[in-house]
Backbone as numpy.savetxt, mean C-alpha at the origin, in Angstrom:
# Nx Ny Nz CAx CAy CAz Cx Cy Cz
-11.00 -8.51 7.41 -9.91 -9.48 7.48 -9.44 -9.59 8.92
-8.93 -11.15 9.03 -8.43 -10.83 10.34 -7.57 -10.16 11.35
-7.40 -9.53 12.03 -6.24 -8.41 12.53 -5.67 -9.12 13.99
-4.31 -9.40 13.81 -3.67 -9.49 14.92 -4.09 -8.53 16.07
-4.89 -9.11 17.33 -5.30 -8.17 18.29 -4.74 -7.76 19.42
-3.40 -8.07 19.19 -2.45 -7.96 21.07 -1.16 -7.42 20.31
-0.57 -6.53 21.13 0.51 -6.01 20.95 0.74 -5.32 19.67
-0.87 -4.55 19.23 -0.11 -4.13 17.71 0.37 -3.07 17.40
0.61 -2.31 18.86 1.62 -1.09 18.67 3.17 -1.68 18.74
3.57 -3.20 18.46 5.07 -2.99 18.45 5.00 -2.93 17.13
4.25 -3.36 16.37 4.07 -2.55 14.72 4.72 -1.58 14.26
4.38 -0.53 15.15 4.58 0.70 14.75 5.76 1.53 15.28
6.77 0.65 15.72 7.92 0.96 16.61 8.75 0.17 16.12
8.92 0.51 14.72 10.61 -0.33 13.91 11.70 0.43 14.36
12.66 -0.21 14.27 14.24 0.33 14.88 14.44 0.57 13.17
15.82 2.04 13.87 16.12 2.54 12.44 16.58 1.61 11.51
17.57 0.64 12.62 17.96 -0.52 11.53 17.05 -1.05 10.24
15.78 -1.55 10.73 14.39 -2.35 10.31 14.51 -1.75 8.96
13.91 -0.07 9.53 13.61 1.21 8.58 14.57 1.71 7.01
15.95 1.16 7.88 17.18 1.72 7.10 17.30 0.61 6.01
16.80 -0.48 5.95 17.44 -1.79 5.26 16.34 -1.64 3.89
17.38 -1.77 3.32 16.84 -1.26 1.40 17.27 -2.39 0.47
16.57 -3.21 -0.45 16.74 -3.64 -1.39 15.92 -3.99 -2.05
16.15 -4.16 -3.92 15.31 -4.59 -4.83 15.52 -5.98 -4.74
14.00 -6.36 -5.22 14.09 -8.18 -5.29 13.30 -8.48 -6.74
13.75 -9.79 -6.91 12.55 -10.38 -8.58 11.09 -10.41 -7.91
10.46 -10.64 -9.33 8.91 -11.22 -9.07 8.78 -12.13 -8.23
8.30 -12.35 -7.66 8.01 -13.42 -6.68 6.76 -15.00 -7.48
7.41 -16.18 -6.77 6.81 -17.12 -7.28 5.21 -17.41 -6.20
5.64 -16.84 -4.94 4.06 -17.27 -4.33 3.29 -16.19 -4.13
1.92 -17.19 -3.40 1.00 -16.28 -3.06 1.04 -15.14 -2.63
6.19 -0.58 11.82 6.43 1.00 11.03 6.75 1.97 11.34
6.77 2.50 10.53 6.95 3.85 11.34 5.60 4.80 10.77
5.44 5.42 11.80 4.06 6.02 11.05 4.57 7.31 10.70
3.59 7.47 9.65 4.16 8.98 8.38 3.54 9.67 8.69
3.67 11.17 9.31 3.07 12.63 9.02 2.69 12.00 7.82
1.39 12.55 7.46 0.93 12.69 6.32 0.92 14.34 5.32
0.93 14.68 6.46 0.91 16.35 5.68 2.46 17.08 5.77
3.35 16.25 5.90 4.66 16.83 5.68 5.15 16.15 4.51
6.27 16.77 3.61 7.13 16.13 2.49 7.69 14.96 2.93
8.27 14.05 2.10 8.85 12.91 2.34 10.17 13.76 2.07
11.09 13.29 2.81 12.79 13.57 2.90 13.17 13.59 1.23
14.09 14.44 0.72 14.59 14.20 -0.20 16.24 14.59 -0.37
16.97 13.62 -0.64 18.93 13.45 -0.70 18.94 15.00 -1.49
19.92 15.68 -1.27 20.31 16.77 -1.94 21.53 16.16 -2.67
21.93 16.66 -4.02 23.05 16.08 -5.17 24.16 16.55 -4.07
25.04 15.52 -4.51 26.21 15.69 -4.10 27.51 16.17 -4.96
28.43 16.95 -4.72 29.17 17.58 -5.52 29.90 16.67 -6.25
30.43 16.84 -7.48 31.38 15.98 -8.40 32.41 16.58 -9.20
33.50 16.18 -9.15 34.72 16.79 -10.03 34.33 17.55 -11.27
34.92 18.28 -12.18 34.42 18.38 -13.34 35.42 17.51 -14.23
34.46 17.43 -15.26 34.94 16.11 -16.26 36.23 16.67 -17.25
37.12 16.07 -17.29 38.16 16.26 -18.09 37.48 17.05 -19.69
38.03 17.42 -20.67 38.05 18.05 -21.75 37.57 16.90 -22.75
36.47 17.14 -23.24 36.13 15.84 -24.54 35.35 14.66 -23.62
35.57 14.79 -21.93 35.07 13.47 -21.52 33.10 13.34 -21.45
33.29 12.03 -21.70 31.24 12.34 -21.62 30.86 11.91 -20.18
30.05 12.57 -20.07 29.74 12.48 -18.19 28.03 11.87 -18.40
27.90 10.58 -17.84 26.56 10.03 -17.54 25.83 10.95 -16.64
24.24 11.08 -17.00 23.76 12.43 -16.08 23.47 11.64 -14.39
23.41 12.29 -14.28 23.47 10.93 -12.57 21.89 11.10 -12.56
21.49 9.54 -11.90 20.19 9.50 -11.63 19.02 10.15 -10.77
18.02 10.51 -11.28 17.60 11.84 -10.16 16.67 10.77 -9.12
16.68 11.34 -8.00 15.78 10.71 -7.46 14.38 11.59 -7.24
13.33 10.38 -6.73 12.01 10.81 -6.50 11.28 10.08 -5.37
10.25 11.04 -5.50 9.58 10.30 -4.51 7.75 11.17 -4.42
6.67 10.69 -4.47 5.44 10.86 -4.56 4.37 9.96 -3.51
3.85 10.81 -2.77 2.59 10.04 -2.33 0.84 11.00 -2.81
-0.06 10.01 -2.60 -0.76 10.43 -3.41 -2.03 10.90 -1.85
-2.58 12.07 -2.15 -3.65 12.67 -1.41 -4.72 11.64 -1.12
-4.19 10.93 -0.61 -5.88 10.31 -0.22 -6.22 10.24 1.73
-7.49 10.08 1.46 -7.68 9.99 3.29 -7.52 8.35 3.56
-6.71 7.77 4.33 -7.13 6.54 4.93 -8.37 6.31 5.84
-9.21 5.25 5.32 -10.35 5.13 6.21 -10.34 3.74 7.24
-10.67 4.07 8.61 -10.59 3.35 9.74 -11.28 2.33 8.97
-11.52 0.69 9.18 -12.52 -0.19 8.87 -13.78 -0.29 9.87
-14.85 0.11 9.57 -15.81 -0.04 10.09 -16.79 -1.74 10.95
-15.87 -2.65 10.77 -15.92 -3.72 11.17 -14.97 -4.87 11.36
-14.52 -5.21 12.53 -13.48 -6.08 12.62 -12.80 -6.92 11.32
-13.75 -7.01 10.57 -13.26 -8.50 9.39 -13.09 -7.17 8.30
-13.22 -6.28 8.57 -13.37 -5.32 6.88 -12.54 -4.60 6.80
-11.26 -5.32 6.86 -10.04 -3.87 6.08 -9.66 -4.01 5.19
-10.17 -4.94 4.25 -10.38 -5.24 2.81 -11.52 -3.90 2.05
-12.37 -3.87 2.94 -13.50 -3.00 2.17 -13.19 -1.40 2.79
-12.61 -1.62 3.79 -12.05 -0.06 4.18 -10.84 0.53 3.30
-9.63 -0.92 2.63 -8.45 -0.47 1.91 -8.81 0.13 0.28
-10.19 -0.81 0.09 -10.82 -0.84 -1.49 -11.57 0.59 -1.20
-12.60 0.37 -0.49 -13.03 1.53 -0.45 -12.33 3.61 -0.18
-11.45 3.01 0.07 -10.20 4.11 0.30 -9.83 4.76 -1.06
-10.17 3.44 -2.01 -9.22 3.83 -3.17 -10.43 4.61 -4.18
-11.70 3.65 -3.89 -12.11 4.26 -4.21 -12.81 6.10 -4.51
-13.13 6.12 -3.27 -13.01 7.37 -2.88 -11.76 8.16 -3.47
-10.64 7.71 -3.42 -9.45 8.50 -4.05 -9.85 8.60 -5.53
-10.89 7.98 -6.44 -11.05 8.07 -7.62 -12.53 8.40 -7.79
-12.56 9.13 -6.44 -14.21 10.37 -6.95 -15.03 9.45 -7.30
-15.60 8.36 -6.18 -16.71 7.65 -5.99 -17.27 7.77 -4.66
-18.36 8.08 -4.30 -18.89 8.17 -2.92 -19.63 7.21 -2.71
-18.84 5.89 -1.77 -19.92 5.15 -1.33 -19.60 4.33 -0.19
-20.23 4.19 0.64 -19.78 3.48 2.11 -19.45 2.25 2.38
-18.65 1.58 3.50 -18.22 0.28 3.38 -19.03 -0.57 3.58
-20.29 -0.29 3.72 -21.38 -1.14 4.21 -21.66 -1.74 2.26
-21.46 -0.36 1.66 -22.21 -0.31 0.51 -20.75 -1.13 -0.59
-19.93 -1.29 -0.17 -18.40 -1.78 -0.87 -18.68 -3.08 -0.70
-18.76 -3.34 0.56 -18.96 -4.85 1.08 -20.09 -5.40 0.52
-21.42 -4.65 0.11 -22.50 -5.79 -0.53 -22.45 -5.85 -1.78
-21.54 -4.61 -2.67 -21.27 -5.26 -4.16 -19.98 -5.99 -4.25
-19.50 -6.04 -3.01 -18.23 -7.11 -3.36 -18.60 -8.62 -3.42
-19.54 -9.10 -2.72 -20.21 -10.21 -2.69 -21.66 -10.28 -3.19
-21.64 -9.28 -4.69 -23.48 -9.07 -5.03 -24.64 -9.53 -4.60
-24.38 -8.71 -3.00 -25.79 -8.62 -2.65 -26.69 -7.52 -2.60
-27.80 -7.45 -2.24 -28.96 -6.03 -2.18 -27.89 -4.91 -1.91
-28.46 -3.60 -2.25 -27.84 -2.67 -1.71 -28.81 -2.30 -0.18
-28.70 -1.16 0.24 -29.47 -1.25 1.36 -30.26 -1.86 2.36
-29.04 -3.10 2.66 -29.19 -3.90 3.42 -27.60 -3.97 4.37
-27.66 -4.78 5.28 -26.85 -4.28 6.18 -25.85 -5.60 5.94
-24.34 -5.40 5.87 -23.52 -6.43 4.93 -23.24 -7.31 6.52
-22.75 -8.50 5.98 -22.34 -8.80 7.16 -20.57 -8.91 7.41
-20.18 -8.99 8.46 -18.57 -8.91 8.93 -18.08 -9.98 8.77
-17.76 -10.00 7.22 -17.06 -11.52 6.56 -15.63 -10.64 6.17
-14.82 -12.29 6.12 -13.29 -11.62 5.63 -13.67 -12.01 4.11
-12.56 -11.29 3.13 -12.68 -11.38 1.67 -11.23 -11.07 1.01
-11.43 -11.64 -0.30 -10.29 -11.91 -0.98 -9.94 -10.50 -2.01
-9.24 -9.74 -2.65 -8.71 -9.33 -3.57 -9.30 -9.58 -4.63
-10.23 -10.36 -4.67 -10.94 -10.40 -5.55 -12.11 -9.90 -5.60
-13.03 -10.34 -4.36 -14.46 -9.38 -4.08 -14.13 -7.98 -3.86
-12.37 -7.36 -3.61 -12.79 -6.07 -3.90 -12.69 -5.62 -5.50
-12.31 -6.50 -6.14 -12.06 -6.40 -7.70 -14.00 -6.08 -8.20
-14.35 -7.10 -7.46 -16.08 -7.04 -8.01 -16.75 -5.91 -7.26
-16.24 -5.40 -5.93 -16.83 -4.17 -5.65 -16.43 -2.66 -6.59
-15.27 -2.91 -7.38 -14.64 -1.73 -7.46 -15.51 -1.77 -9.28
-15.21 -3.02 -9.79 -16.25 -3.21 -10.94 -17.90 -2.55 -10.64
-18.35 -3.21 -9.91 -19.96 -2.63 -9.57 -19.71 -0.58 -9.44
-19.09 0.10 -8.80 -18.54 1.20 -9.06 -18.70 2.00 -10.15
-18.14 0.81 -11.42 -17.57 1.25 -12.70 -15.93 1.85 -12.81
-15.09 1.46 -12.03 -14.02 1.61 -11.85 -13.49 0.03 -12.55
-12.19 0.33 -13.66 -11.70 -0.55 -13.82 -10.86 -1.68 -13.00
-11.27 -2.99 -12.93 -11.15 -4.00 -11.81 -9.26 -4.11 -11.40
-8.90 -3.94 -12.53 -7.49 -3.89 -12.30 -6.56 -5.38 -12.22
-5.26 -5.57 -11.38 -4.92 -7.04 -12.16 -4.50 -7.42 -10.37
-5.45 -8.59 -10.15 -5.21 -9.35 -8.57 -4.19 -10.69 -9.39
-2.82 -10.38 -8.28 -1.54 -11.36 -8.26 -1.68 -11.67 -7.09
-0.87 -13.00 -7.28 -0.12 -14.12 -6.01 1.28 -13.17 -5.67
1.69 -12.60 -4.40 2.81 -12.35 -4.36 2.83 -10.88 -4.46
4.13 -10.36 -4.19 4.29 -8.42 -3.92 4.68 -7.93 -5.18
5.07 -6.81 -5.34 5.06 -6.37 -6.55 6.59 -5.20 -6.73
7.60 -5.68 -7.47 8.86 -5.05 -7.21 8.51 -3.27 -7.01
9.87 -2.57 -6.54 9.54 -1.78 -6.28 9.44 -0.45 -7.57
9.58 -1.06 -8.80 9.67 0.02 -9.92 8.07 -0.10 -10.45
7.67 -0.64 -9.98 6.23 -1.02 -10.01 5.44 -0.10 -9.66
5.42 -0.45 -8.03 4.92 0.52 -7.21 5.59 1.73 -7.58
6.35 2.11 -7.87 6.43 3.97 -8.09 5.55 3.99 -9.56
5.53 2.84 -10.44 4.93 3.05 -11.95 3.21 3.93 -11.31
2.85 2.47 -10.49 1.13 3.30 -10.18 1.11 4.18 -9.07
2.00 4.61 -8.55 1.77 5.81 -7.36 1.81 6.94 -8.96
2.94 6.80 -9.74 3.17 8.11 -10.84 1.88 8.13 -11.60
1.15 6.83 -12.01 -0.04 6.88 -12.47 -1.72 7.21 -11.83
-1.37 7.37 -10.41 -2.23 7.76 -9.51 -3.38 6.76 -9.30
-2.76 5.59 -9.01 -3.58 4.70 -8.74 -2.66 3.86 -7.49
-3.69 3.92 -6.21 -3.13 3.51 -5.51 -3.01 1.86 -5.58
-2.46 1.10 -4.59 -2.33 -0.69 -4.84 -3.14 -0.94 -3.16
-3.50 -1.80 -3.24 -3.79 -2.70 -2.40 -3.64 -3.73 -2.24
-2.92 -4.15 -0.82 -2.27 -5.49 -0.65 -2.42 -6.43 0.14
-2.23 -8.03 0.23 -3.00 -8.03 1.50 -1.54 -8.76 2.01
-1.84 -8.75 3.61 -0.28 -9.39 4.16 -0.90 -10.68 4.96
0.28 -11.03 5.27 0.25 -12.18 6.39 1.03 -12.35 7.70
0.10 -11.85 8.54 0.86 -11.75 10.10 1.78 -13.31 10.10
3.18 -13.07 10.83 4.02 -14.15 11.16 3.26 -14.97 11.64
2.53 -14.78 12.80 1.77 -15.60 13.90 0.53 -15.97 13.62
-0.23 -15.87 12.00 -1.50 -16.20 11.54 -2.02 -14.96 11.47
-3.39 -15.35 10.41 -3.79 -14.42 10.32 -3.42 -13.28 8.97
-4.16 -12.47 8.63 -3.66 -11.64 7.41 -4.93 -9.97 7.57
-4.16 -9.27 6.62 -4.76 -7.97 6.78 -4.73 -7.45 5.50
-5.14 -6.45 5.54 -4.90 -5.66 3.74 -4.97 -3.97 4.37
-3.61 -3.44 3.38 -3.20 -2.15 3.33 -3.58 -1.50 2.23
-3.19 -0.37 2.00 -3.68 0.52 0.32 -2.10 0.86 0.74
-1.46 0.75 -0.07 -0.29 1.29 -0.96 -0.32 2.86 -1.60
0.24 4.16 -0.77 0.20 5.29 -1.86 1.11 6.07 -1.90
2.31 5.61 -1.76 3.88 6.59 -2.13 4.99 6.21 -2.12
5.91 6.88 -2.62 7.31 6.12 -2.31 8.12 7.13 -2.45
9.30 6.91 -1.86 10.12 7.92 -1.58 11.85 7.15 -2.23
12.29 7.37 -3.69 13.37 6.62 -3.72 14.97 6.64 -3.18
15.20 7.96 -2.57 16.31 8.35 -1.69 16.50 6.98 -0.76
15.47 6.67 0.09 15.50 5.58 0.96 14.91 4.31 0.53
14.22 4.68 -0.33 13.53 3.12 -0.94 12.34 2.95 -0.33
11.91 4.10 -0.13 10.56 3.80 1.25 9.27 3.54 -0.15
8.60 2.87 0.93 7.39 2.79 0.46 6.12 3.21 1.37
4.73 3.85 1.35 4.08 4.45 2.12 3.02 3.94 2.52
2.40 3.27 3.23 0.83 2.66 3.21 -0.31 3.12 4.32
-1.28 3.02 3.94 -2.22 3.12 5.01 -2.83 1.85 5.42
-3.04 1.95 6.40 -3.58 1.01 7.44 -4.88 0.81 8.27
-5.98 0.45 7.75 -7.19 0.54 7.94 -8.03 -0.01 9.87
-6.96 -0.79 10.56 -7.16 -0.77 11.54 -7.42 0.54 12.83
-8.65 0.69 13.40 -8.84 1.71 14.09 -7.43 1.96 15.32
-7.24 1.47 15.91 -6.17 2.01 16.37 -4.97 1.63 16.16
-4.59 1.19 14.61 -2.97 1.73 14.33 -2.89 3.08 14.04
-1.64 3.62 13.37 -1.19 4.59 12.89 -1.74 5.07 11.75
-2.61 5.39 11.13 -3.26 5.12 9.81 -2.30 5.23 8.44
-1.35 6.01 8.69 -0.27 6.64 7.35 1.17 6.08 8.11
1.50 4.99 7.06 3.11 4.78 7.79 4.01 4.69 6.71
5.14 4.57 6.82 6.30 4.13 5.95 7.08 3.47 6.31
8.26 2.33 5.87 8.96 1.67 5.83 10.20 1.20 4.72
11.27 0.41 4.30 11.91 0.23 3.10 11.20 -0.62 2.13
11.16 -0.74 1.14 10.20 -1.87 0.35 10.58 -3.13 0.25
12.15 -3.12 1.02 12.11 -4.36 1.27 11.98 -4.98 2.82
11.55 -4.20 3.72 11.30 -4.21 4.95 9.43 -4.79 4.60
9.03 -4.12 4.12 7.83 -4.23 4.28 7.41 -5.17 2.77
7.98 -6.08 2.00 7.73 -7.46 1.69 8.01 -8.40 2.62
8.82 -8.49 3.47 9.26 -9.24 4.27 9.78 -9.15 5.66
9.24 -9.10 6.75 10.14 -8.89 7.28 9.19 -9.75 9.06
9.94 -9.27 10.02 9.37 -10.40 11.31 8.03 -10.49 11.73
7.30 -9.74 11.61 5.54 -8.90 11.67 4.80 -9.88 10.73
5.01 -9.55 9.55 4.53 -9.88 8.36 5.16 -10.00 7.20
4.34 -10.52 6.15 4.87 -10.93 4.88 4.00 -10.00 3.63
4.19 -9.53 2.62 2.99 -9.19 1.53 2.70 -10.03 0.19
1.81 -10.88 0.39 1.46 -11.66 -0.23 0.56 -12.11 -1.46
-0.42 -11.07 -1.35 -1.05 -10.55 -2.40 -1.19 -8.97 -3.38
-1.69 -9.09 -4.30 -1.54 -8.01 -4.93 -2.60 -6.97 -5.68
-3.22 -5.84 -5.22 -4.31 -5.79 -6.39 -4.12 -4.45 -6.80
-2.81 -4.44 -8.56 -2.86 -3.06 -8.65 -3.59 -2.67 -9.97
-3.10 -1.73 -11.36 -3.50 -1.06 -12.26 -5.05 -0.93 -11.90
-5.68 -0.57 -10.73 -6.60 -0.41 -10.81 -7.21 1.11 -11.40
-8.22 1.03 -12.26 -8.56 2.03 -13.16 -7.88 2.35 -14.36
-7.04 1.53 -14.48 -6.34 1.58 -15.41 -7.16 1.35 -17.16
């Protein structure tokens, strides 16, 4: 896919503001900061509360959470392929061994052992690569996916893959694998060789925000 090629370390240099800004949104009608990976995600400690009068019923307060899932992010092995580096990521996270050369020619059923070529692709040819696999294809949407969602398949251990749309043209695709609900973060990897590979942001920072947009959707995969 195509990758914005100038300036894409201001990417990775959100102000806390950016970082700090949290909200849930509806379904949508259309189409960072980078994360230690091997440290915990932050978690709020309870805060103290009165005790409840005699006879009174006390709502249990909501716990929070937060999960990311073990996988390696893989660099894309070809300018146009961070579609087959984000698919292929996932795959691998679901104990399949096979290379992006080899992702990319069942995404567009061609020969195997032949050399793919550096085409961009839709959410869908990774649906047909992840099928050829034998991995269930899963459900490709127009549009992002709220954030009770994304914690549903991080808890189900299936990562998402998404694809965005740079402000300035152009689009990319991430793998989706954690969330942290104290802050509302959400966690992704990033298949471009020299970004950050593991980042985080708020989930509503990262549907929308001055960089990019997330526009497509490809989750319950294996489901």
């Amino acid at each position: 896919m195509h990758h914005r090629s100038s300036n894409s370390s201001r990417r990775r240099r959100l102000s806390a503001l950016a970082v700090a800004v949290t909200a849930l949104a509806a379904v949508p009608t259309a189409t960072a900061v980078a994360a230690p990976h091997d440290t915990a995600a932050p978690r709020s400690t309870a805060s103290s509360v009165s005790a409840p009068a005699a006879g009174e019923r006390v709502a249990a307060p909501s716990a929070l959470a937060a999960k990311r899932l073990n996988l390696t992010m893989q660099a894309q092995q070809k300018t146009n392929w961070c579609w087959a580096a984000a698919g292929n990521t996932i795959a691998t996270f679901m104990g399949k061994n096979y290379s992006q050369n080899q992702f990319c020619n069942a995404a567009f059923n061609r020969s195997q052992n032949t050399e793919c070529p550096n085409n961009q692709a839709t959410l869908g040819n990774v649906q047909t690569a992840l099928g050829w696999m034998g991995i269930n294809r899963g459900s490709y949407v127009t549009g992002w996916l709220r954030y009770d969602t994304v914690q549903a398949e991080v808890n189900a251990n299936r990562p998402v893959e998404t694809r965005i749309q740079w402000s300035n043209g152009g689009g990319h695709m991430h793998t989706l694998y954690g969330y942290d609900t104290a802050n509302s973060w959400v966690y992704w990897g990033d298949p471009w060789p020299s970004n950050d590979r593991y980042n985080w942001a708020s989930h509503s920072w990262y549907t929308n925000n001055n960089t990019f947009s997330w526009t497509h959707s490809l989750y319950r995969i294996g489901a």
